[in-house]
Structures are given as C-alpha cells and as structure tokens.
N, C-alpha and C positions, 0 to 999 in steps of 0.2 A: 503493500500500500504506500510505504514510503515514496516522495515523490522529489523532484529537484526544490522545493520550498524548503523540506527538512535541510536544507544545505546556508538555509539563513542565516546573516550575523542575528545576536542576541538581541540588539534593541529592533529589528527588522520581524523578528520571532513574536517577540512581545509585545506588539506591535498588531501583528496578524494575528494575534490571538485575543486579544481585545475586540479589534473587527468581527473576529466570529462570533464568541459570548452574546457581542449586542446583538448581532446579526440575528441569533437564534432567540435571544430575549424578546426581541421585538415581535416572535411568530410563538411564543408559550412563554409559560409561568416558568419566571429563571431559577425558579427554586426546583426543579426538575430536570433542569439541562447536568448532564452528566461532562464527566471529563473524557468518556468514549465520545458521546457527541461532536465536543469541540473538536477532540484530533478526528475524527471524521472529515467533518466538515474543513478540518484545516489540510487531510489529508496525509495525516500523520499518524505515526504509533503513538501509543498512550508513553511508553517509553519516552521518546524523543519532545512529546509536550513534557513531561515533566522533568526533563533536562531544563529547561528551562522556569519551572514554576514545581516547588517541592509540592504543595499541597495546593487543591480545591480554593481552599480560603487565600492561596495567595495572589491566585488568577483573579480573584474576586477584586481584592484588594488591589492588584493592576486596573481594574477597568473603574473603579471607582476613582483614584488617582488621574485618569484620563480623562474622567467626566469633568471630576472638577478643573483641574487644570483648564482645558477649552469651555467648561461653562462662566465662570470667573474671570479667564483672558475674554471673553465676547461683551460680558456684562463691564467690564473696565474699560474695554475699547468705547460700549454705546455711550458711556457717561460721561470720557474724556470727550468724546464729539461735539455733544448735547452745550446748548448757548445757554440755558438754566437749570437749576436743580431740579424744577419739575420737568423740563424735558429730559434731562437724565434717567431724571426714575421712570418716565417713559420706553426712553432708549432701552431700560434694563428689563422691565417689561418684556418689549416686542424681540430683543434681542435673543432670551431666554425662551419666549414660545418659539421662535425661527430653530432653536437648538434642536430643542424635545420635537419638533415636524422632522426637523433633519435625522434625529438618532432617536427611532421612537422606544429601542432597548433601554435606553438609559433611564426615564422615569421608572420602568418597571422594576429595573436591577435596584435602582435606589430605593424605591418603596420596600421592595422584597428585602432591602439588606435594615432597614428601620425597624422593620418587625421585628425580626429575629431577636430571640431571646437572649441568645447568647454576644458576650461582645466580643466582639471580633471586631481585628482589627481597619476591617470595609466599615465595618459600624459606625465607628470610631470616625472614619476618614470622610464615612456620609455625614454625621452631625458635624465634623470640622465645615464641611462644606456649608449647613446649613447657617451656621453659627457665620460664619464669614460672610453669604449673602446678605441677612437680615442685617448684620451691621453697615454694610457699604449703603443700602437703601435706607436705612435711621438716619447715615451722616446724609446724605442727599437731602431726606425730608427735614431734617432739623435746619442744614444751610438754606433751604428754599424758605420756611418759617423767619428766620434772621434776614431773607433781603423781601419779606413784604408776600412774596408767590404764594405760599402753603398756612393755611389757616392755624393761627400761635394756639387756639384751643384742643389743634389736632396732637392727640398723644404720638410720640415718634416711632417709639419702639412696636406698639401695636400697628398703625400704617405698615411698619414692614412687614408684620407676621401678614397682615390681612393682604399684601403685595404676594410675596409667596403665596399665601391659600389658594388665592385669586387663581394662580397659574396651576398649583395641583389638581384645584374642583375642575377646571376645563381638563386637564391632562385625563383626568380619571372619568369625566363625561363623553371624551375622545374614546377613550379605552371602551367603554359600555357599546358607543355605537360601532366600534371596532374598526376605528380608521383613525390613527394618532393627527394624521395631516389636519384635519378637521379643526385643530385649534386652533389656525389661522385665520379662517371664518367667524367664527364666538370673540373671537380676542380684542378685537377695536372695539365693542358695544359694552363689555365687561370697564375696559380701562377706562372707557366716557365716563361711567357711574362711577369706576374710582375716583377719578381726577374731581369730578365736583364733591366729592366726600373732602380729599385734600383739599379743594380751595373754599371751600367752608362758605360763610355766608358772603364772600368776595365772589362765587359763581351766581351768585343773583345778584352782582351790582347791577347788573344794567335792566333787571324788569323791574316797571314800573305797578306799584298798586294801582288795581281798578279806583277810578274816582267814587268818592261815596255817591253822588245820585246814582250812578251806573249799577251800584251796588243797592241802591236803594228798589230800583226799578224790580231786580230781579226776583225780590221778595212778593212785588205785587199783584 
C-alpha cells in the first residue's frame, strides 16, 4: 500500500496528515475516525503514520495546533485591515465564518475535542484557542467603546463570548442542514443584529419619534 508520499520530509508528513483528519472530519463524527483510516486515506501503513505521530492524541493535537494557528493568523490579518474597532470585530466575524466554509472538519474536530472528558492535551490547545479569540475581540470592543463607536453600557467580555456563540449557533445550524458552506448565507443578517446590540442606543440616533398628534390619531 505504501506509496511514493511515504517518502515525505517530516513537516511535509504532518502536514498531509492534518489535511486528511479534517478531510474525513468534515464527512463523520471525528471521534470515530481511526488511525487505519487516516493512513488509508493518506495511503500509508499504520506503521509509517506513526513514525511520525507516537499516538492518536498527538495527530489530534497537530491539527488542532493548525486550526489555531490559521484561525488566529486570519482573524489578526481582518483586524489589522479594519479602519475601526467595530469594523474589526466585523473583519473577525466574517473572517472566521470564511475559515469554518473553507475547513468544515475543523469546527467539528474542535467541538469533539471540548467535550471530551479527559484532558488532553488538543483540549488544552482548543480552550488556548478559545481563551485567545475572546480576548482579541474584548480588546476590539473595549477600544471601539473608548473612541465613541460601541455603546460604554455594553459589557466587553460578554460581547465577545456572544461574538463566538454567534458563529458556533450558525456552524452547528450548518451542520443540522448538513452543508457547513451554508454559513455564509445566515452570517451578514446575524452580524446586522449584533452590530446594533454593540452600538447600543447610538443605532437609533437617526429615527425620529412619531409626532404626538400622529400618535394621537392612531388611538382614534
């Protein structure tokens, strides 16, 4: 079965074997996928994968390391771009649905490795990741509060969790209809309502109250 890919440098290996993981995340529950699987689909012996990965949990551990890494690099690119804080936390938004469309293994793998009882160290490296998002989006929404943008009554820390949710509920209503793409479509009508939740009573600066007669009329 061995094929000229067994012939890969190491980081080239690890690499391709990450691609597989999500690969087959993305079409089953990742807590099912076997390590015969992967060298399958990688074309290899179970041997020669684990020349390069001792155990199960360390492949894990590689592709969680992956996720974040480019979920993180994408989300610090949108925000360095973004001309205000609130369009940042936009940028990281739409930035982070374009990931989860592109790598739809990856929510799954990440959800699946939060559950698990045991900690491991993917566990571990998921909540690093979570723990890092929600802070990057606090400092966003607290800077946008301090130049006037994001309403000062809005709590920071909560906005960011409710930013994440935001993108899990759509990831896992994707998943239901069984098409991850799908979250690109929900995603601009979700962020509307967020955005007026951050700009607090400054997103009705500009409607005017009905004039009282007009108000009076309607009663009669």
């Amino acid at each position: 079965m061995p094929t000229g890919s067994s012939r890969l440098p190491t980081d080239e290996r690890r690499a391709a074997t990450v691609e597989a993981v999500l690969a087959l995340a993305a079409q089953q529950d990742p807590s099912a996928i076997t390590t015969t699987a992967i060298a399958e689909r990688m074309k290899l012996t179970q041997g020669a994968l684990f020349k390069h990965f001792p155990t199960k949990d360390a492949i894990w551990e590689a592709v969680i390391g992956w996720a974040s890494e480019r979920l993180l690099g994408r989300i610090d690119d949108a925000a360095r771009a973004a001309a205000s804080p609130l369009a940042a936390v936009e940028g990281v938004f739409f930035a982070h649905i374009d990931f989860v469309a592109r790598h739809p293994g990856v929510p799954r793998v990440m959800f699946g490795e939060l559950q698990r009882k045991e900690r491991t160290p993917a566990k571990r490296m998921a909540r690093q990741l979570m723990l890092g998002y929600r802070e990057r989006v606090q400092s966003l929404v607290e800077r946008g509060q301090a130049q006037g943008e994001i309403a000062r009554e809005i709590d920071a820390a909560t906005a960011a969790t409710l930013l994440i949710g935001m993108v899990q509920g759509l990831v896992m209503q994707a998943m239901l209809n069984g098409d991850l793409t799908c979250v690109r479509t929900q995603a601009p009508n979700a962020f509307a309502i967020y955005r007026r939740g951050l700009e607090g009573r400054n997103s009705n600066a500009g409607v005017q109250p009905a004039p009282p007669q007009a108000a009076d009329r309607s009663h009669r």
